[in-house]
C-alpha positions as CSV (number, residue, x, y, z in Angstrom):
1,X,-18.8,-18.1,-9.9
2,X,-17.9,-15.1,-7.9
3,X,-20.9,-13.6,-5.0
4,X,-22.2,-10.8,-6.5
5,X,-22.9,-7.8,-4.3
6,X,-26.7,-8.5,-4.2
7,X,-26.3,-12.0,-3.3
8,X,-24.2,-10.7,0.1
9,X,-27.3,-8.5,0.7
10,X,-29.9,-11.1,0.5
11,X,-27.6,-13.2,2.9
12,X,-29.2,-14.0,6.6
13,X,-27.6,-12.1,9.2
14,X,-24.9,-14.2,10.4
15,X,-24.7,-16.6,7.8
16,X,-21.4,-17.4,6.1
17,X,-20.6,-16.5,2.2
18,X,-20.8,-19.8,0.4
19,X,-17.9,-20.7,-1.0
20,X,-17.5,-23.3,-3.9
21,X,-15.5,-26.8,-3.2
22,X,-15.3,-25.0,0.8
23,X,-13.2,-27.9,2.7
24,X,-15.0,-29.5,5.1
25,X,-13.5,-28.1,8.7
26,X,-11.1,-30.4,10.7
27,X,-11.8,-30.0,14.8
28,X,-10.7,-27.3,16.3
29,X,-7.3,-28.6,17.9
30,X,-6.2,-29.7,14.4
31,X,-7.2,-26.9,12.6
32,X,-4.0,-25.0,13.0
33,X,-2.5,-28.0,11.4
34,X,-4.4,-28.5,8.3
35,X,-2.7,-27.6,4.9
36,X,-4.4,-26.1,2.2
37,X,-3.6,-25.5,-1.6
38,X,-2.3,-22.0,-2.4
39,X,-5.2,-19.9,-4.0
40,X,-4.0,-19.9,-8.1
41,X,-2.8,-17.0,-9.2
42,X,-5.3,-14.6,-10.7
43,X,-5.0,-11.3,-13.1
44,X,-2.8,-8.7,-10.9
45,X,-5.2,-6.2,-9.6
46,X,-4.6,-2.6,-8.5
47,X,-5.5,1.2,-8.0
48,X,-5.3,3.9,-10.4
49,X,-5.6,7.3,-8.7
50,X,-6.5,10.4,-10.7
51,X,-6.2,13.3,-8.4
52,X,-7.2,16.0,-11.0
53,X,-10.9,15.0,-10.4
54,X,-10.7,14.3,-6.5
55,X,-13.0,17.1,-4.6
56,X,-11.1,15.7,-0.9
57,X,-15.0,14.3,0.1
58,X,-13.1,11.8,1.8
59,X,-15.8,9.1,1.0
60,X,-13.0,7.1,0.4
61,X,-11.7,7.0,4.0
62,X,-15.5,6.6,5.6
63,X,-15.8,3.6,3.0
64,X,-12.6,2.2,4.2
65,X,-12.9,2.1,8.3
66,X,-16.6,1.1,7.8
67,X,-16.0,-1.6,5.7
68,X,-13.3,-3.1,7.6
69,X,-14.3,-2.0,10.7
70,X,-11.4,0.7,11.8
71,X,-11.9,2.7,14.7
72,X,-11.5,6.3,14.6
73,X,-8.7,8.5,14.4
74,X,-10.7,10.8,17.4
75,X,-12.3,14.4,16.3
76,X,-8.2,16.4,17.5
77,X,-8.2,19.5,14.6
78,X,-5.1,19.6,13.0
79,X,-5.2,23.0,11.7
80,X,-3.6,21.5,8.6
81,X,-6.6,22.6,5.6
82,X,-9.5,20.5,6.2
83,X,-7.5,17.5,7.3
84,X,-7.6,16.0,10.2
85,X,-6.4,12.8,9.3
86,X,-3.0,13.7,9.4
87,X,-1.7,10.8,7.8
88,X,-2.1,6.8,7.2
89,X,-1.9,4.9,10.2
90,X,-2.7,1.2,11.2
91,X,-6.5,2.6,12.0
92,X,-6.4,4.6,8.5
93,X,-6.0,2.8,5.4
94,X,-7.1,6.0,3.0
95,X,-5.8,9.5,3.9
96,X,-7.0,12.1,1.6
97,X,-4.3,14.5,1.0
98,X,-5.2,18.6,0.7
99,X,-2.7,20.8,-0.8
100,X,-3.5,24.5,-0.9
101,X,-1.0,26.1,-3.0
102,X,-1.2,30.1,-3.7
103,X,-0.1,31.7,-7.0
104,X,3.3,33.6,-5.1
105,X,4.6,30.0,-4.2
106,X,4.8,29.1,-7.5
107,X,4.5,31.8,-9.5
108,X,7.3,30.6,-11.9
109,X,4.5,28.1,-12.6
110,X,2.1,30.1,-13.8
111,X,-0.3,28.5,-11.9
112,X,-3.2,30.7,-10.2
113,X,-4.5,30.0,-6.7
114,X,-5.3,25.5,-6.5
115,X,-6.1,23.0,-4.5
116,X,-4.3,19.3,-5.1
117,X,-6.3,16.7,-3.4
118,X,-4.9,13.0,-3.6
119,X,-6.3,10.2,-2.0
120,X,-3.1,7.9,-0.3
121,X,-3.0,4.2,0.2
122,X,-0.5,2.0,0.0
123,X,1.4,1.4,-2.6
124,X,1.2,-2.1,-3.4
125,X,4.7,-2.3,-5.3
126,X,5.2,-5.2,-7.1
127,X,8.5,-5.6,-5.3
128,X,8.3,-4.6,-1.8
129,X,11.0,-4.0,0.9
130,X,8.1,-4.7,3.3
131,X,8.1,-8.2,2.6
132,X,11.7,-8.4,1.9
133,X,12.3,-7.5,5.6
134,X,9.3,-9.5,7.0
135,X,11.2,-12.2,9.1
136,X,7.6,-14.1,9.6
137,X,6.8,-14.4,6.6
138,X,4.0,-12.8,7.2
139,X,3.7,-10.3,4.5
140,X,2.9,-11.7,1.4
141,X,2.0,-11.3,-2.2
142,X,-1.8,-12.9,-2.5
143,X,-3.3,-13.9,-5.5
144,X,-4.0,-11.1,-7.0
145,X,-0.2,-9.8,-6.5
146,X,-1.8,-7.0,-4.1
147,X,0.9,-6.6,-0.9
148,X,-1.0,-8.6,2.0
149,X,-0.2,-8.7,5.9
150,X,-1.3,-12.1,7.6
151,X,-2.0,-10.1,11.3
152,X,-1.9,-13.6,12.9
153,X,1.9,-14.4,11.7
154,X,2.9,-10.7,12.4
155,X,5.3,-10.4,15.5
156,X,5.4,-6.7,15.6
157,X,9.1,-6.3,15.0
158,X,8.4,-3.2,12.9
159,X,11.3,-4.3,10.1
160,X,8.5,-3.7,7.4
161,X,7.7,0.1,8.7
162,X,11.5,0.8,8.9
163,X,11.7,-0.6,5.1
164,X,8.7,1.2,3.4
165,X,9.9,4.4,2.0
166,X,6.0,5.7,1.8
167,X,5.5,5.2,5.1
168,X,2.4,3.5,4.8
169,X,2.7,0.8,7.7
170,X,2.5,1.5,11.5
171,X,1.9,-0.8,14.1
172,X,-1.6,-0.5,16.4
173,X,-1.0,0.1,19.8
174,X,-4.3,-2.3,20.5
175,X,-2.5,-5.6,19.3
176,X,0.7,-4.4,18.7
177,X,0.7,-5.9,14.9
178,X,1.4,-4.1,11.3
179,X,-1.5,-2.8,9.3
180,X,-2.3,-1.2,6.2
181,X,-4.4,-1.2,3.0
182,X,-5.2,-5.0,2.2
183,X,-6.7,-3.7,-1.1
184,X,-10.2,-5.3,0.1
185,X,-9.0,-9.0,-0.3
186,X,-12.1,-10.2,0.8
187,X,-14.6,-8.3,-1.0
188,X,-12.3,-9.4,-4.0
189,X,-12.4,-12.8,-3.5
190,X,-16.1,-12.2,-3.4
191,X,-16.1,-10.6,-6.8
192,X,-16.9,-7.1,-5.3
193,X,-15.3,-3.9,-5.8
194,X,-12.9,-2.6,-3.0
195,X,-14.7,-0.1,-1.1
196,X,-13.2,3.7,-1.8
197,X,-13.1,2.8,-5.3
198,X,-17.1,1.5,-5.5
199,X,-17.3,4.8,-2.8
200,X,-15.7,7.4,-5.0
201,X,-18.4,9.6,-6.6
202,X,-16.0,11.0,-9.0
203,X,-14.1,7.6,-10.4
204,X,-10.9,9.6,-9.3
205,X,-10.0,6.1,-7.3
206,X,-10.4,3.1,-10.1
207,X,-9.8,-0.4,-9.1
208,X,-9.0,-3.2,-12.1
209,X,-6.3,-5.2,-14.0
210,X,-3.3,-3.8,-13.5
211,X,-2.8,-3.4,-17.3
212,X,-5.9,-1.9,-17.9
213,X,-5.3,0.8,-15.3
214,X,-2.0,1.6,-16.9
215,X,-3.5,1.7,-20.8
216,X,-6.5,3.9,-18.6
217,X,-4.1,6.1,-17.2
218,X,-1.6,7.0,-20.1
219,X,-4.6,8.1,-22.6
220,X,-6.0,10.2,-19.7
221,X,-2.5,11.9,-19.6
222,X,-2.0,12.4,-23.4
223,X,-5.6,14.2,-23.2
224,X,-4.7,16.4,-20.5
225,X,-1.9,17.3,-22.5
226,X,-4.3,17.9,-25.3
227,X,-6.2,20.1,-22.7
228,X,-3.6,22.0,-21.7
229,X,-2.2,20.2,-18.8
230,X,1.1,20.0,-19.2
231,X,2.2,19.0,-16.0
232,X,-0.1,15.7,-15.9
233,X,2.3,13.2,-16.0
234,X,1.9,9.2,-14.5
235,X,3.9,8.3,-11.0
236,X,4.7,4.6,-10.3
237,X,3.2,3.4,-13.7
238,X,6.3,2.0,-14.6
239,X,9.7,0.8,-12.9
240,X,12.5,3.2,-12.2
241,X,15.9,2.8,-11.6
242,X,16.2,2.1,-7.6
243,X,12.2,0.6,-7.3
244,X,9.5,-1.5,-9.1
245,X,6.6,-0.3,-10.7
246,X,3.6,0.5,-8.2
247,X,0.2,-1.5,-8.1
248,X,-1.4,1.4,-6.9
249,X,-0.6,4.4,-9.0
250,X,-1.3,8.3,-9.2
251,X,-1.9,10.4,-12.0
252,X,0.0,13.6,-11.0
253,X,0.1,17.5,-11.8
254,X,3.0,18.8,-9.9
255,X,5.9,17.3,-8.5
256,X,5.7,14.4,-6.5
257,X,7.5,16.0,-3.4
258,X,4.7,18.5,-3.4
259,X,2.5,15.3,-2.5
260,X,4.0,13.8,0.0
261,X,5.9,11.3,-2.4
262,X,9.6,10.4,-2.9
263,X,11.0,11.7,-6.2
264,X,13.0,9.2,-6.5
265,X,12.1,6.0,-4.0
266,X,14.7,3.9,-3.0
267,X,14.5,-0.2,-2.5
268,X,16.6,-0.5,0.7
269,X,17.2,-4.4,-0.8
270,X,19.9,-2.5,-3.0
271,X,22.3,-1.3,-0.5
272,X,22.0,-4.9,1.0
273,X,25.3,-6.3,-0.8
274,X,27.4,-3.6,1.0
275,X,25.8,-4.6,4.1
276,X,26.8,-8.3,3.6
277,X,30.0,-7.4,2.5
278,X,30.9,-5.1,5.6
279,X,29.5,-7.8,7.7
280,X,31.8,-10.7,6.0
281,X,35.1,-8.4,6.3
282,X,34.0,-7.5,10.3
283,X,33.8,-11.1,10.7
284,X,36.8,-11.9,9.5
285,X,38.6,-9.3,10.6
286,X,37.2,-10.9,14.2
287,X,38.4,-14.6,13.2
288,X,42.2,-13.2,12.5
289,X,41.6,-11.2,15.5
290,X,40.9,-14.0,17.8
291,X,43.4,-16.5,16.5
292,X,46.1,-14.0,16.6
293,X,45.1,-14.2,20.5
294,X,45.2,-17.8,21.0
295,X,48.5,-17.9,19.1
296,X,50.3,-15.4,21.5
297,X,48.8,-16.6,24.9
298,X,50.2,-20.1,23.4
299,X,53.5,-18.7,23.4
């Protein structure tokens, strides 16, 4: 049975969460060595973001560095709205966006005066050029399908932050290794809640089944558009024609450039067969180059 939350509380300090069947430890010279079962698949888990109730409180990103322990981003002022975040980084897992958009930049809109407020993370895509261009190995899909980074197996080659077309991943200048969002792995495996979404005092970040979110998210659209809303529309719910459907998703109101997010994002893996193909002809082209050589200095 999963820990629950008040079972972590009433834990001595120091002590270790019990974990049923744990494996007995080997010594610590053969530990590297020991191999261990996979985890079995679970239910694909996720984020549903619904930026028409965020208020930019930013609970989210104090949640996220205290929990895992993330150091802080220093006190500069960005002059950019009220944030000073800037952007997420290997120390900043959760960057709440703020848009401020006055009624003469889109007036064709008919929108008055508004604020847009979204609160990033990665994206978790169900197919992601991250781990395609991981030559380590060391991203990885866990369990619970959520896009994971093993640090210790990371070599800091920066392929996966090249790759990511939401620029989510950066490398830390204080161990050189790839970080991001790891969708609170361990507080899952606990049974807990990740922490901006148990944070979020306006449910704008829910975490759950993937395919609950999505069901969630498609009748909160249809009653904007009862509402009046009708810009509301889903981003990332569902596959597109150059990228996979995202595990963590957005509920949207204007376009998604005006968020920070590709209209259309691109898999790099796609333009890969040209690649090969290029690098096939160069090669031969070499070969026939070379032997043409060694024939001629023969003669």
């Amino acid at each position: 049975m999963a820990t629950k939350e008040k079972e972590l509380v009433s834990l001595a300090p120091g002590s270790d969460v019990p974990l049923p069947g744990q494996a007995r430890r080997l010594p610590v010279l053969l530990e590297p060595f020991r191999r261990v079962d996979p985890p079995e698949s679970r239910e694909p888990t996720g984020f549903y973001t619904d930026t028409t109730v965020c208020i930019g409180c930013k609970a989210c990103e104090v949640a996220c560095k205290q929990w895992n322990q993330l150091p802080a981003d220093g006190f500069d002022w960005t002059g950019n709205s009220y944030d000073n975040t800037g952007e997420l980084s290997a120390t900043s897992w959760r960057h709440v966006k703020f848009i401020e958009q006055l009624a003469g930049d889109h007036a064709e809109d008919g929108h008055p005066d508004r604020w847009l407020m979204m609160s990033d993370v990665c994206k978790h895509c169900v197919a992601a050029p991250c781990q395609h261009a991981c030559p380590t190995g060391a991203i990885i899909h866990n369990e619970f399908g959520n896009v994971y980074i093993q640090p210790d197996i990371c070599n800091g080659c920066a392929y996966c932050i090249a790759a990511c077309p939401f620029g989510v991943i950066t490398r830390a200048t204080l161990d050189g290794h790839a970080h991001k969002c790891t969708l609170c792995y361990d507080r899952q495996r606990d049974g807990l809640v990740p922490a901006c979404a148990k944070a979020c005092p306006t449910e704008s970040i829910q975490f759950g089944p993937i395919d609950e979110l999505r069901e969630r998210a498609r009748k909160r659209v249809e009653d904007l558009h009862r509402r009046g809303v009708k810009d509301a529309h889903l981003y990332g719910d569902v596959p597109g024609a150059s990228y996979s459907e995202l595990n963590s998703f957005y509920l949207l109101v204007d376009r998604p450039s005006v968020y920070g997010l590709p209209e259309m994002p691109v898999n790099p893996w796609l333009a890969m067969k040209g690649d090969y193909i290029r690098a096939v002809l160069g090669l031969l082209l070499s070969i026939a180059v070379l032997l043409a050589a060694v024939f001629l200095q023969g003669r």
